[in-house]
C-alpha positions as CSV (number, residue, x, y, z in Angstrom):
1,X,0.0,0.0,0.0
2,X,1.4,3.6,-0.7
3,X,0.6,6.9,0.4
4,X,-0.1,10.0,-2.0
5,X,-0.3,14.0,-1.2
6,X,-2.5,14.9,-3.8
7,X,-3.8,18.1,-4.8
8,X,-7.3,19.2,-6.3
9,X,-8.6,18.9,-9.0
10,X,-7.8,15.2,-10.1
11,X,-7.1,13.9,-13.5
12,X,-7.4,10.5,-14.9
13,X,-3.4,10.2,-14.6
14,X,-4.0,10.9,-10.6
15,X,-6.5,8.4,-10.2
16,X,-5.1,5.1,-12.2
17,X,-2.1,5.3,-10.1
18,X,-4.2,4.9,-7.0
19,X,-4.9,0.9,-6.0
20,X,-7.4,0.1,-3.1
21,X,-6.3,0.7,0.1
22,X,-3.8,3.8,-0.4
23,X,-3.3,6.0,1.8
24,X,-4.0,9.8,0.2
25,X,-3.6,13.0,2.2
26,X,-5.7,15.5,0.3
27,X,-5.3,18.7,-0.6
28,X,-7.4,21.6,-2.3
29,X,-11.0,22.5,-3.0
30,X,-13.5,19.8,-2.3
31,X,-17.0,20.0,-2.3
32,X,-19.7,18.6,0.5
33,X,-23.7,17.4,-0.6
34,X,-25.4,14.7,1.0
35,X,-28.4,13.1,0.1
36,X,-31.1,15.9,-0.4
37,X,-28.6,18.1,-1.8
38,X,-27.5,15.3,-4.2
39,X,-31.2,15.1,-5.6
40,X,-31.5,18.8,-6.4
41,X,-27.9,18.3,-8.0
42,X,-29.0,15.4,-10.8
43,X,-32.6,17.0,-11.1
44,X,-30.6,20.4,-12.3
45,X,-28.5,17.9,-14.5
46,X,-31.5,16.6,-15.9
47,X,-33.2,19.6,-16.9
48,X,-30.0,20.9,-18.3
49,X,-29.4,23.7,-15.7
50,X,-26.7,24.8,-14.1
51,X,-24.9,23.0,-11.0
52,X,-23.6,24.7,-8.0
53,X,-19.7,23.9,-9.4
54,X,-18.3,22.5,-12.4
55,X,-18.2,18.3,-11.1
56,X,-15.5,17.6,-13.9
57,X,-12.0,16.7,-11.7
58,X,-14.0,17.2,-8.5
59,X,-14.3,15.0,-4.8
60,X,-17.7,15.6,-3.3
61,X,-17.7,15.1,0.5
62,X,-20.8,13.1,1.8
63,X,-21.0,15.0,5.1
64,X,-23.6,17.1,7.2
65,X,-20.8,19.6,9.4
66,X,-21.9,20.9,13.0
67,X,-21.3,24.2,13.0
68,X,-18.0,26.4,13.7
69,X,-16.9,26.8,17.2
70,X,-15.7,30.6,16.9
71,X,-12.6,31.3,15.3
72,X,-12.9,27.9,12.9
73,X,-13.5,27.3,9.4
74,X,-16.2,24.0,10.1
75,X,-17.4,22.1,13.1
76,X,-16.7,18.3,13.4
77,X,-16.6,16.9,10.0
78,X,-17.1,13.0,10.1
79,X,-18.0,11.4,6.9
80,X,-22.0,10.6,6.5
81,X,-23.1,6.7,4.8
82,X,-22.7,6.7,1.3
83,X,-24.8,4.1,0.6
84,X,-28.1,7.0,0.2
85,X,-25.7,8.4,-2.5
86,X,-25.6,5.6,-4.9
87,X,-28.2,6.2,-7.2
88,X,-26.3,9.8,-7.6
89,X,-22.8,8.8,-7.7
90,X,-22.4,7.1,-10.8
91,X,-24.3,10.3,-12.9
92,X,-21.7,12.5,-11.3
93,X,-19.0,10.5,-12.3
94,X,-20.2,10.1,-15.9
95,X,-20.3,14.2,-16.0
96,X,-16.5,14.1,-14.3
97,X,-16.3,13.8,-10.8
98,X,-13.2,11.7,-9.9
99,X,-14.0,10.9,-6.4
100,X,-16.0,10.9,-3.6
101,X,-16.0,10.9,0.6
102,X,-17.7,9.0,2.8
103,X,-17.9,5.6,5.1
104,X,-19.4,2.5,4.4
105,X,-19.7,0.1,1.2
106,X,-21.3,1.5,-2.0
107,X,-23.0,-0.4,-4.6
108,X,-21.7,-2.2,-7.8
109,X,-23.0,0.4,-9.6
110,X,-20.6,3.2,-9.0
111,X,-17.7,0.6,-8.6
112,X,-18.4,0.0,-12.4
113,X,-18.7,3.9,-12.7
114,X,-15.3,4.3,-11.0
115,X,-13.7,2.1,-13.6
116,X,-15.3,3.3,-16.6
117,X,-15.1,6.8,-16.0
118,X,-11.5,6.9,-13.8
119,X,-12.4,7.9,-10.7
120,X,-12.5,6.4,-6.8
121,X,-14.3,6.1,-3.6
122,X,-12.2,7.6,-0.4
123,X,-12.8,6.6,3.1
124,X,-12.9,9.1,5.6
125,X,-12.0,8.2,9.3
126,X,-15.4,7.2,10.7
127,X,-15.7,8.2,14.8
128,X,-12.9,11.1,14.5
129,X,-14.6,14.1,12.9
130,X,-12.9,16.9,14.9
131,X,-9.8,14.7,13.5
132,X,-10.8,15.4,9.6
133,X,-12.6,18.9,10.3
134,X,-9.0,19.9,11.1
135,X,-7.9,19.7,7.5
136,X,-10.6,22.0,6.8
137,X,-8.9,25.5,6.6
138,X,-11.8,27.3,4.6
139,X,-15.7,26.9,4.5
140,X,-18.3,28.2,2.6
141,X,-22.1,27.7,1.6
142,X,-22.1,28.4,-1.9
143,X,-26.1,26.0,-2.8
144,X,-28.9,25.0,-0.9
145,X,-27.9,27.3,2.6
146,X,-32.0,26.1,3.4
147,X,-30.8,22.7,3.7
148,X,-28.9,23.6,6.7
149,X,-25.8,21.2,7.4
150,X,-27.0,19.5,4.0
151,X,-25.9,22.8,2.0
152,X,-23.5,22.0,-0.7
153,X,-19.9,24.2,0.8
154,X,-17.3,24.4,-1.2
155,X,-14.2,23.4,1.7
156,X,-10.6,24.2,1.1
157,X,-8.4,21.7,3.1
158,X,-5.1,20.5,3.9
159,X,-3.8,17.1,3.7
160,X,-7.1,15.4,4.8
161,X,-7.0,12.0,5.5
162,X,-8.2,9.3,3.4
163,X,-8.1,5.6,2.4
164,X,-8.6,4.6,-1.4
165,X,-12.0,2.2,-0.8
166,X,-12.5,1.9,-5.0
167,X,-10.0,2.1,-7.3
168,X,-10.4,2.4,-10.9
169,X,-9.3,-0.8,-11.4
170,X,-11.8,-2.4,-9.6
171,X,-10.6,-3.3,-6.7
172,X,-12.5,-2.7,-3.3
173,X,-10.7,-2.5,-0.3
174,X,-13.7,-3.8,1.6
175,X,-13.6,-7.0,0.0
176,X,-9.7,-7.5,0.0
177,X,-9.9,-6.8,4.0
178,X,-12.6,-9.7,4.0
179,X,-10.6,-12.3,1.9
180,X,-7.2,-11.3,4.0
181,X,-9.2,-12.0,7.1
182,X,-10.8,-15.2,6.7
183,X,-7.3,-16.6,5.2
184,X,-6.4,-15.8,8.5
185,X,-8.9,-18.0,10.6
């Protein structure tokens, strides 16, 4: 497994060279939506409007922030389920995305996605939000501010930690964990 420093936004040539279970410290502008936010997205998509940013060498963040202790950028910043995003996922990816953040398995369908298209699914540290809220330098609502911690922010950040989950080769880190683990019992 290696480890990356990688800066937004990603091309193709970033995301072949990145194999399931990578360690990537992440740098740049990334992008939060969860599920509601996510469903205004693709319905802009399909009536050909336009989206709150430009998806094409973007990561979208699946997470709902608490809000900013004075002085800071974000609140805690733990990664939300991604499985409510699947239906979403693989129409982002078509139009560009190259990656996304969250916790949790996601379906077949945007494995295949990430390998058609080039892009990957990142896992977050699950239980350490204040841990990945520190990478966060900057903040900002720039869609949706009625959907509360749901708005889509655009978040400028600082060697946030991630794991590669999906690569673009089809690999899933899930599924290698299980195999290495039951070879060992």
């Amino acid at each position: 497994m290696a480890e990356y420093k990688m800066t937004t936004p990603l091309s193709d040539e970033d995301i072949i060279k990145l194999k399931a279970g990578d360690s990537v410290f992440l740098s740049g502008v990334i992008y939060t939506a969860r599920d509601a936010a996510h469903m205004r997205i693709v319905a802009s998509l399909e009536k050909g409007e336009d989206l709150p940013f430009d998806p094409k060498g973007q990561v979208i963040y699946y997470v709902g922030p608490s809000p900013a202790r004075p002085g800071k950028p974000i609140g805690s910043a733990g990664p939300t389920t991604s499985y409510r995003m699947n239906s979403f996922a693989p129409i982002l990816i078509a139009k560009g995305q190259k990656g996304m953040i969250g916790k949790g398995k996601m379906s077949q369908e945007v494995k295949d996605a990430c390998v058609k298209y080039k892009a990957c699914y990142f896992a977050s540290i699950g239980g350490a939000a204040a841990v990945v809220g520190q990478a966060v330098k900057k903040a900002e609502i720039i869609a949706y501010p009625e959907l509360g911690p749901e708005a889509v922010r655009r978040l400028e950040v600082e060697d946030m930690p991630l794991f590669v989950c999906y690569d673009s080769h089809g690999n899933d880190l899930y599924e290698m964990a299980k195999k290495e683990w039951a070879n060992r019992l």
